[in-house]
mmCIF file as gemmi writes it, N, C-alpha and C atoms, coordinates in Angstrom:
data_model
loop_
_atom_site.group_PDB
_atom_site.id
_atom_site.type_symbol
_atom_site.label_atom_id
_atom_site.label_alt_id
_atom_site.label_comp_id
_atom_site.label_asym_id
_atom_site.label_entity_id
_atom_site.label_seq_id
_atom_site.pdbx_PDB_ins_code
_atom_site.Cartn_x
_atom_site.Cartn_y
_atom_site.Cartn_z
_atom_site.occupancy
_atom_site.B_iso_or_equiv
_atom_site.pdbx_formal_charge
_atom_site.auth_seq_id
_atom_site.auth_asym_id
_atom_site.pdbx_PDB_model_num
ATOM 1 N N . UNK Axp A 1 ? 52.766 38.13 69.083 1 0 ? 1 A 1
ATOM 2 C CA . UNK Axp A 1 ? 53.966 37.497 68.604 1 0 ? 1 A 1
ATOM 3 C C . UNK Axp A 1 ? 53.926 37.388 67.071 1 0 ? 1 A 1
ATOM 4 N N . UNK Axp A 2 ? 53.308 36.857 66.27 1 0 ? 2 A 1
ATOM 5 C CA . UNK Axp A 2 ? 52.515 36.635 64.943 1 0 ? 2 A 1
ATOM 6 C C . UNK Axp A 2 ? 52.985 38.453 64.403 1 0 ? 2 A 1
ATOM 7 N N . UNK Axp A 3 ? 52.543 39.176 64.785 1 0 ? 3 A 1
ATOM 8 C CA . UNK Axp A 3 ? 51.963 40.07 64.257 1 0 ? 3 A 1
ATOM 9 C C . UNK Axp A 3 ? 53.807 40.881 64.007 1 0 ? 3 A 1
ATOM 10 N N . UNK Axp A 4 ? 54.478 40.507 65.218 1 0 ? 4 A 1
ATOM 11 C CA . UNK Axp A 4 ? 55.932 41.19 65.656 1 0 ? 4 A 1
ATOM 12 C C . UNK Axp A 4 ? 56.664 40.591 64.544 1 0 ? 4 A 1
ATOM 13 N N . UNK Axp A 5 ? 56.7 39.303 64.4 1 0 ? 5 A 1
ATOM 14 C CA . UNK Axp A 5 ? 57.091 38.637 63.358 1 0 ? 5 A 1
ATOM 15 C C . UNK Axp A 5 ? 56.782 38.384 62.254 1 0 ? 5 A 1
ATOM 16 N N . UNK Axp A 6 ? 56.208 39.121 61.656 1 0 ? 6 A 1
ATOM 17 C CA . UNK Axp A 6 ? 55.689 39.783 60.446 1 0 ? 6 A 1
ATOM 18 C C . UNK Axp A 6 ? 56.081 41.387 60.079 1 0 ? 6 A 1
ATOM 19 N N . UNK Axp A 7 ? 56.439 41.771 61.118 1 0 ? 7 A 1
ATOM 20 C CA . UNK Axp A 7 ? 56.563 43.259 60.673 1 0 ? 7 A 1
ATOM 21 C C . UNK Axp A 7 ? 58.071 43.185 61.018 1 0 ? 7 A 1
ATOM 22 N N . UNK Axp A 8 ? 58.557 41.909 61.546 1 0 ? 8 A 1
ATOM 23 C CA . UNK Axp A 8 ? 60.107 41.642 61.223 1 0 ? 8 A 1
ATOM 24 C C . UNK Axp A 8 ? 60.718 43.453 62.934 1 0 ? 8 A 1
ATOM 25 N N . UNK Axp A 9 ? 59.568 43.391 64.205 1 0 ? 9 A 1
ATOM 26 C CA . UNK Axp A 9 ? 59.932 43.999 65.142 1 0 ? 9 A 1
ATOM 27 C C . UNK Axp A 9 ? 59.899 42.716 66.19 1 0 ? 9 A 1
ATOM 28 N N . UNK Axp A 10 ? 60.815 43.369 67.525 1 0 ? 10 A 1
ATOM 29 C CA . UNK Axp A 10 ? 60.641 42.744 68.88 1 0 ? 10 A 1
ATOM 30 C C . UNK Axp A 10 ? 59.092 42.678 69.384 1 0 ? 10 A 1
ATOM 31 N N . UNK Axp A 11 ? 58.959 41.578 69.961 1 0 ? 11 A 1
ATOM 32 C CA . UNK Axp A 11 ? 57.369 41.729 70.887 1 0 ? 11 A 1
ATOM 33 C C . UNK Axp A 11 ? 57.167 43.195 71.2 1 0 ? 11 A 1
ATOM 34 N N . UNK Axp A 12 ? 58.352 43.341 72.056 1 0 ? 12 A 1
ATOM 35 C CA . UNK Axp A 12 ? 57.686 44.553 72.945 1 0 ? 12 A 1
ATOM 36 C C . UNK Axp A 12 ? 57.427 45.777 72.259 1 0 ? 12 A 1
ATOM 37 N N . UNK Axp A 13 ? 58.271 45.985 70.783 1 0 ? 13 A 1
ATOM 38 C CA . UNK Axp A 13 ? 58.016 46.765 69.899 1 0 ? 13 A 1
ATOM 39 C C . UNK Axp A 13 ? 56.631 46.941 69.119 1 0 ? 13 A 1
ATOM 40 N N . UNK Axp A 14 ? 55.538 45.984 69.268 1 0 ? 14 A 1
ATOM 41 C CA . UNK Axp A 14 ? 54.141 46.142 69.204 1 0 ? 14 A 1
ATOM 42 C C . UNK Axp A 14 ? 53.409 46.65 69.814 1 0 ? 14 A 1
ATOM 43 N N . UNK Axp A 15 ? 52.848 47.938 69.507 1 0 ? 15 A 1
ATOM 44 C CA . UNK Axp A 15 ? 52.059 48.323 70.833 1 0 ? 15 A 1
ATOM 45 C C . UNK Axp A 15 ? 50.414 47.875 70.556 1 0 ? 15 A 1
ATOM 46 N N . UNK Axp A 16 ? 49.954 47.315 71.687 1 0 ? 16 A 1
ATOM 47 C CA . UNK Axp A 16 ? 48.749 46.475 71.72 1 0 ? 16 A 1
ATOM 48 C C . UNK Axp A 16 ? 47.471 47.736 71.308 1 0 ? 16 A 1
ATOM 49 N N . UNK Axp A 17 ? 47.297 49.071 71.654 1 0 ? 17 A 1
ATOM 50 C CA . UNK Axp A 17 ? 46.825 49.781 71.249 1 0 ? 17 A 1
ATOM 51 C C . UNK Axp A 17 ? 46.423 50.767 69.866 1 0 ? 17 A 1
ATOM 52 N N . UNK Axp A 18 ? 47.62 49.896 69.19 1 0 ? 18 A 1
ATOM 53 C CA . UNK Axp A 18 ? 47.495 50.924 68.108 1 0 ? 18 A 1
ATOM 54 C C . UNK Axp A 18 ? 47.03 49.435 66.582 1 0 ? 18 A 1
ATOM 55 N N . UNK Axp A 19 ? 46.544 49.777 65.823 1 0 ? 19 A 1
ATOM 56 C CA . UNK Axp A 19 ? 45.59 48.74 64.81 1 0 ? 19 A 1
ATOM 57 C C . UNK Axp A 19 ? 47.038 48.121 63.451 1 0 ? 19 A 1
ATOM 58 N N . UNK Axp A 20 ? 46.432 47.216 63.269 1 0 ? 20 A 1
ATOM 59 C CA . UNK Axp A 20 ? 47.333 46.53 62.053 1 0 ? 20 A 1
ATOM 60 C C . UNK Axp A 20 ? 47.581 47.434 60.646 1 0 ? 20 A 1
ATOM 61 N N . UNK Axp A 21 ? 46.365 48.27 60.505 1 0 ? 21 A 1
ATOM 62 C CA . UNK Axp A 21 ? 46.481 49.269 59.443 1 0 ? 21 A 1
ATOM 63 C C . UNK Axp A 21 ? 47.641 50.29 59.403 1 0 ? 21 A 1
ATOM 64 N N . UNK Axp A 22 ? 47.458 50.333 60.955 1 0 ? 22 A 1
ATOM 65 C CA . UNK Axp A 22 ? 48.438 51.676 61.392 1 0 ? 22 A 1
ATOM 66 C C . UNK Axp A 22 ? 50.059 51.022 61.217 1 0 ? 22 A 1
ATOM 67 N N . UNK Axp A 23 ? 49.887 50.236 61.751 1 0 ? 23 A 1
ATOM 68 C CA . UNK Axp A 23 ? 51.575 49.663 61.474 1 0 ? 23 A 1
ATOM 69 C C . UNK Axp A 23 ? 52.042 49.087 60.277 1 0 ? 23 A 1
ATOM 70 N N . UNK Axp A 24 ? 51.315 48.346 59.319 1 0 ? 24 A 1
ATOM 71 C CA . UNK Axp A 24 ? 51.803 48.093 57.901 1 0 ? 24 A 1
ATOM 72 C C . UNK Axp A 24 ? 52.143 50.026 56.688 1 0 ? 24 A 1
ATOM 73 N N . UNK Axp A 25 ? 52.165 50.705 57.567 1 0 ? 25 A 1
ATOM 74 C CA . UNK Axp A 25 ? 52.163 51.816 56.694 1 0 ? 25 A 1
ATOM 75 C C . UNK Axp A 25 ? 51.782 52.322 55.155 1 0 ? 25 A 1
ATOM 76 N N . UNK Axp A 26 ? 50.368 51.822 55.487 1 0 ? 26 A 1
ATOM 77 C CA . UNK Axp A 26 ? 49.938 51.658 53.949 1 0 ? 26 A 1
ATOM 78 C C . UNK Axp A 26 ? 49.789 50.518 53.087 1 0 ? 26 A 1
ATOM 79 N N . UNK Axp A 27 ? 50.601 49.539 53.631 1 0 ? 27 A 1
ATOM 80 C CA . UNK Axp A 27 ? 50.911 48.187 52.79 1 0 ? 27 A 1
ATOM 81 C C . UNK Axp A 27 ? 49.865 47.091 52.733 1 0 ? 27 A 1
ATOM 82 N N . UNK Axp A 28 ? 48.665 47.701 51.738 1 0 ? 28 A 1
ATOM 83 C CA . UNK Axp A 28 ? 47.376 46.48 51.948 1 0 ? 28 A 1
ATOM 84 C C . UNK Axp A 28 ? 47.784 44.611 52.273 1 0 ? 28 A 1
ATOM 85 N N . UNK Axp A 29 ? 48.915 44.45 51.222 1 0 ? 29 A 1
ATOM 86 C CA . UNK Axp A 29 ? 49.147 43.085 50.824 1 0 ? 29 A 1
ATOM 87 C C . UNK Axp A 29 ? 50.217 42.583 52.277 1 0 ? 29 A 1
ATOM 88 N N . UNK Axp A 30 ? 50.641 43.151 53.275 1 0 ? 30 A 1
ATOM 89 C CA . UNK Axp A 30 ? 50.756 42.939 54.24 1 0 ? 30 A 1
ATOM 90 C C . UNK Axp A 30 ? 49.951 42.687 55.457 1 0 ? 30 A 1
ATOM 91 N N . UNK Axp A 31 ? 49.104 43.894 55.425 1 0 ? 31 A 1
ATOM 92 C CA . UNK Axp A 31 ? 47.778 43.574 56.403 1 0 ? 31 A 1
ATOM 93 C C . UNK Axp A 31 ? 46.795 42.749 55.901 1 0 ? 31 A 1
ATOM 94 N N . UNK Axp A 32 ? 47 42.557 54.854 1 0 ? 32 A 1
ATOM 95 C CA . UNK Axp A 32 ? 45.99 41.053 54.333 1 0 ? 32 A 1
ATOM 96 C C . UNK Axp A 32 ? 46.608 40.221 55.233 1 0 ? 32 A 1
ATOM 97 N N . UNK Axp A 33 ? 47.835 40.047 54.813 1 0 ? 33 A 1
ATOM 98 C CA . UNK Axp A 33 ? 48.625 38.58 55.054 1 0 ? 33 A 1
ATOM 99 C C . UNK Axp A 33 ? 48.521 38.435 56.325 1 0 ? 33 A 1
ATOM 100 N N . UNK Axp A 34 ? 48.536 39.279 57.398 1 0 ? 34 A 1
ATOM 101 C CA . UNK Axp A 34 ? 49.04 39.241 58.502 1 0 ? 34 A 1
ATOM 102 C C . UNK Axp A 34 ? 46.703 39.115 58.983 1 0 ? 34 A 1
ATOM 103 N N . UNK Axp A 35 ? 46.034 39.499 58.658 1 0 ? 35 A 1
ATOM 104 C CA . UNK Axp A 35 ? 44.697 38.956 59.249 1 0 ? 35 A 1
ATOM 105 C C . UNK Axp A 35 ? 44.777 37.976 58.625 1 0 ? 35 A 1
ATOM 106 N N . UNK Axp A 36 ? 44.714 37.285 58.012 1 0 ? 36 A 1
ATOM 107 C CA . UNK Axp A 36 ? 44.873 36.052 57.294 1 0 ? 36 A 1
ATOM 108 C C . UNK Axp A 36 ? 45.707 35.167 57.95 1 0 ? 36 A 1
ATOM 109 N N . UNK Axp A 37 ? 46.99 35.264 58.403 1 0 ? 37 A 1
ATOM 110 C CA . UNK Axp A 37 ? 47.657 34.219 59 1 0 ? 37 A 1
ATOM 111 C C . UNK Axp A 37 ? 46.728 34.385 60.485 1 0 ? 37 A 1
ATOM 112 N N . UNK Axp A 38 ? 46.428 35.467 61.211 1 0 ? 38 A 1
ATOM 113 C CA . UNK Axp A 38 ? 46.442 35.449 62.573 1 0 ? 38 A 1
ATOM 114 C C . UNK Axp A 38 ? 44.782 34.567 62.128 1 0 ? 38 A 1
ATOM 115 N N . UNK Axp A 39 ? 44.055 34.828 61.708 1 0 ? 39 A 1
ATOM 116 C CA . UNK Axp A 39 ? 42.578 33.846 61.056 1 0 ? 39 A 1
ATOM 117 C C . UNK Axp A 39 ? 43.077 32.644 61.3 1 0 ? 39 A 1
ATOM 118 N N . UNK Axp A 40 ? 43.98 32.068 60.573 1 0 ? 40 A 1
ATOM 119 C CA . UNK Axp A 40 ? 44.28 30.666 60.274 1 0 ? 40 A 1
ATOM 120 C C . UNK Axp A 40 ? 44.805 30.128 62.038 1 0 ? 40 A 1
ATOM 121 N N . UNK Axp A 41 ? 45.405 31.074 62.927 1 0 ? 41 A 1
ATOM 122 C CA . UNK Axp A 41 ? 46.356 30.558 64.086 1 0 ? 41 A 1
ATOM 123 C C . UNK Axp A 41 ? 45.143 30.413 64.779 1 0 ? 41 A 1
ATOM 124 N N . UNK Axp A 42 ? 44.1 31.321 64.827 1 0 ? 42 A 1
ATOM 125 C CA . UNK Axp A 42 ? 42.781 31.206 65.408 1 0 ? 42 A 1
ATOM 126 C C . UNK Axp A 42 ? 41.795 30.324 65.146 1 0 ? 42 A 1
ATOM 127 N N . UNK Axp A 43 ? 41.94 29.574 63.84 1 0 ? 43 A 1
ATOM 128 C CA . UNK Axp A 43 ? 41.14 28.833 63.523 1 0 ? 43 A 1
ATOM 129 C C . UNK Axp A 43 ? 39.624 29.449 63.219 1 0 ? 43 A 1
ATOM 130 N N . UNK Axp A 44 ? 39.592 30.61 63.144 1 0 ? 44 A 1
ATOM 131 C CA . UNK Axp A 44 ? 38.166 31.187 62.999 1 0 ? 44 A 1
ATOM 132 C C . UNK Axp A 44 ? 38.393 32.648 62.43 1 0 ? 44 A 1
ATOM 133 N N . UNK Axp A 45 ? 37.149 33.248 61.857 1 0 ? 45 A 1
ATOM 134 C CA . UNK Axp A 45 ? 37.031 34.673 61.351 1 0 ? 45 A 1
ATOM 135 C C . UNK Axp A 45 ? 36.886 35.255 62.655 1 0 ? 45 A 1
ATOM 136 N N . UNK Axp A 46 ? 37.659 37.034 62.523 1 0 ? 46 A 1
ATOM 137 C CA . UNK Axp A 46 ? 37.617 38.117 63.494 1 0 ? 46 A 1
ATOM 138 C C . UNK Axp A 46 ? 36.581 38.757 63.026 1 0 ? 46 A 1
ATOM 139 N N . UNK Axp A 47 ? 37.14 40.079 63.59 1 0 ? 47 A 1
ATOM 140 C CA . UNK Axp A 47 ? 35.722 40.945 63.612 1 0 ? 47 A 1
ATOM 141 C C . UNK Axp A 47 ? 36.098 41.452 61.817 1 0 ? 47 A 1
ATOM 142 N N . UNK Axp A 48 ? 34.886 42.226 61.066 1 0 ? 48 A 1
ATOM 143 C CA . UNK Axp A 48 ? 35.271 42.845 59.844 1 0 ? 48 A 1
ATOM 144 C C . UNK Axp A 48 ? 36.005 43.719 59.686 1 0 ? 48 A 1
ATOM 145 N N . UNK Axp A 49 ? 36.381 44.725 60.838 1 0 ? 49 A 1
ATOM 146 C CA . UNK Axp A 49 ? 36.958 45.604 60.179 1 0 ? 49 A 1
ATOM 147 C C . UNK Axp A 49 ? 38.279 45.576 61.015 1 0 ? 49 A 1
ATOM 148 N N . UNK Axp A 50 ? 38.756 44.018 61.584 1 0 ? 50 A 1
ATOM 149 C CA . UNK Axp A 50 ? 40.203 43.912 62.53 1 0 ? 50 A 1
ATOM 150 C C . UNK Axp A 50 ? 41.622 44.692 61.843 1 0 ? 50 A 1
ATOM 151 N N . UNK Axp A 51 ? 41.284 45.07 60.754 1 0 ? 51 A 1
ATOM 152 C CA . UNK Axp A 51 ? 42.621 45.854 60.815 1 0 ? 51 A 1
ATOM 153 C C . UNK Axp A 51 ? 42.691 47.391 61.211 1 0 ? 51 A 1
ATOM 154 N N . UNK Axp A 52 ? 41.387 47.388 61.464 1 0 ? 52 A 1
ATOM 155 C CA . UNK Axp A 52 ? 40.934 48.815 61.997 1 0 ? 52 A 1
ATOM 156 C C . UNK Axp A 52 ? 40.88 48.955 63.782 1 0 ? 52 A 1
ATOM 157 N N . UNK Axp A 53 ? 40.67 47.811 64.032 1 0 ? 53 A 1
ATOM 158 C CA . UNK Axp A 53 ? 40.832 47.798 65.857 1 0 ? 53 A 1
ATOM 159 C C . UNK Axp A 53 ? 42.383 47.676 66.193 1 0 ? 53 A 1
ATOM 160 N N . UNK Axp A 54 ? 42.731 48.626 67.147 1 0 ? 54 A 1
ATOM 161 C CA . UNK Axp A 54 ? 43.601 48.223 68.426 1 0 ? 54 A 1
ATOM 162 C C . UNK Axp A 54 ? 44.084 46.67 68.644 1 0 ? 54 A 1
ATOM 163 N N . UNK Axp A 55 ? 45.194 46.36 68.667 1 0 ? 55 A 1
ATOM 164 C CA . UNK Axp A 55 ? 45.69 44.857 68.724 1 0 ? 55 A 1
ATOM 165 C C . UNK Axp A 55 ? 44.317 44.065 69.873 1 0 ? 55 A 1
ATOM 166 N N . UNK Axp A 56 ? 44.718 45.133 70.896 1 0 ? 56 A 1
ATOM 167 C CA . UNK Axp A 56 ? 43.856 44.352 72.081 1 0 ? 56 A 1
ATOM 168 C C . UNK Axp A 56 ? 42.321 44.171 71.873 1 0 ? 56 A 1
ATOM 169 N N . UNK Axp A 57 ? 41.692 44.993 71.218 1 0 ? 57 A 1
ATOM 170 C CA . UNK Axp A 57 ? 40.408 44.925 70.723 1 0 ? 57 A 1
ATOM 171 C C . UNK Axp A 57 ? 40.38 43.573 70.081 1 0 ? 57 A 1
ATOM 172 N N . UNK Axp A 58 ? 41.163 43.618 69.069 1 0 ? 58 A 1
ATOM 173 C CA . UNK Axp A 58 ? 40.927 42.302 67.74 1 0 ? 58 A 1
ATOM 174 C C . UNK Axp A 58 ? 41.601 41.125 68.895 1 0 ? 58 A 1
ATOM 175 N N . UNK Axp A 59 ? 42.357 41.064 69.563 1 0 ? 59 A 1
ATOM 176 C CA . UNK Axp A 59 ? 42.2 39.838 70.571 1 0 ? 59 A 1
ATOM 177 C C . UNK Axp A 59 ? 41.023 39.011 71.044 1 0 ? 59 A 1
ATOM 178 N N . UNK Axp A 60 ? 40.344 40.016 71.303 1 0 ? 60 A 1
ATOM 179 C CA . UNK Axp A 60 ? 38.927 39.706 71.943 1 0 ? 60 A 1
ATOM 180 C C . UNK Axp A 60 ? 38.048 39.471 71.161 1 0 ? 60 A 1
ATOM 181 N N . UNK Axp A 61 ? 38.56 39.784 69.823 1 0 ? 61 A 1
ATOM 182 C CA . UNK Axp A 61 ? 36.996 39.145 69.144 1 0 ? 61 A 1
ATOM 183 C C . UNK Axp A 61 ? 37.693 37.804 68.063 1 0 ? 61 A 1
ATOM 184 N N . UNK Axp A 62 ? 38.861 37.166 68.864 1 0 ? 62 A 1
ATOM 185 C CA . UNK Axp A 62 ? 39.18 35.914 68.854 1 0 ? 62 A 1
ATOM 186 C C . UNK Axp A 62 ? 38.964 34.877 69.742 1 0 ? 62 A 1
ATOM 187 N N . UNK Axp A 63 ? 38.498 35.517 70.847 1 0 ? 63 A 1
ATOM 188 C CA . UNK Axp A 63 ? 38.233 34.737 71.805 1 0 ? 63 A 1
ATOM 189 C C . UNK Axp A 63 ? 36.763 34.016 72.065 1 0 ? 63 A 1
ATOM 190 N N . UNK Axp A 64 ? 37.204 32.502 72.002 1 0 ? 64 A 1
ATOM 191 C CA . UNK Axp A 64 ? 36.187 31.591 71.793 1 0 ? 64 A 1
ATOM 192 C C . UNK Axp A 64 ? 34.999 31.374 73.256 1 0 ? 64 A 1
């Protein structure tokens, strides 16, 4: 949801397979913002290289 609403698409328009890098099209200061907010909703650091994993990957290495 976070992530849909940031890239200003529908939920379903996220596909859980494909990485945050891939969908900001280049735009570092977006995929900052957007691991950075989803950090803060989590209350904790992801994995290092979460803009490089698959949505569903970086899920899981939020999970407490």
């Amino acid at each position: 949801m976070l992530v849909a609403m940031k890239l200003k698409k529908k939920v379903t328009e996220v596909p859980e397979n494909k990485a945050i890098k891939d969908m900001v099209g280049g735009k570092s200061t977006l995929q900052n913002e957007l691991l950075g907010d989803i950090q803060k909703e989590f209350g904790q650091n992801g994995p290092d290289n979460g803009a490089e994993l698959p949505l569903s990957e970086l899920a899981q290495g939020f999970d407490g």
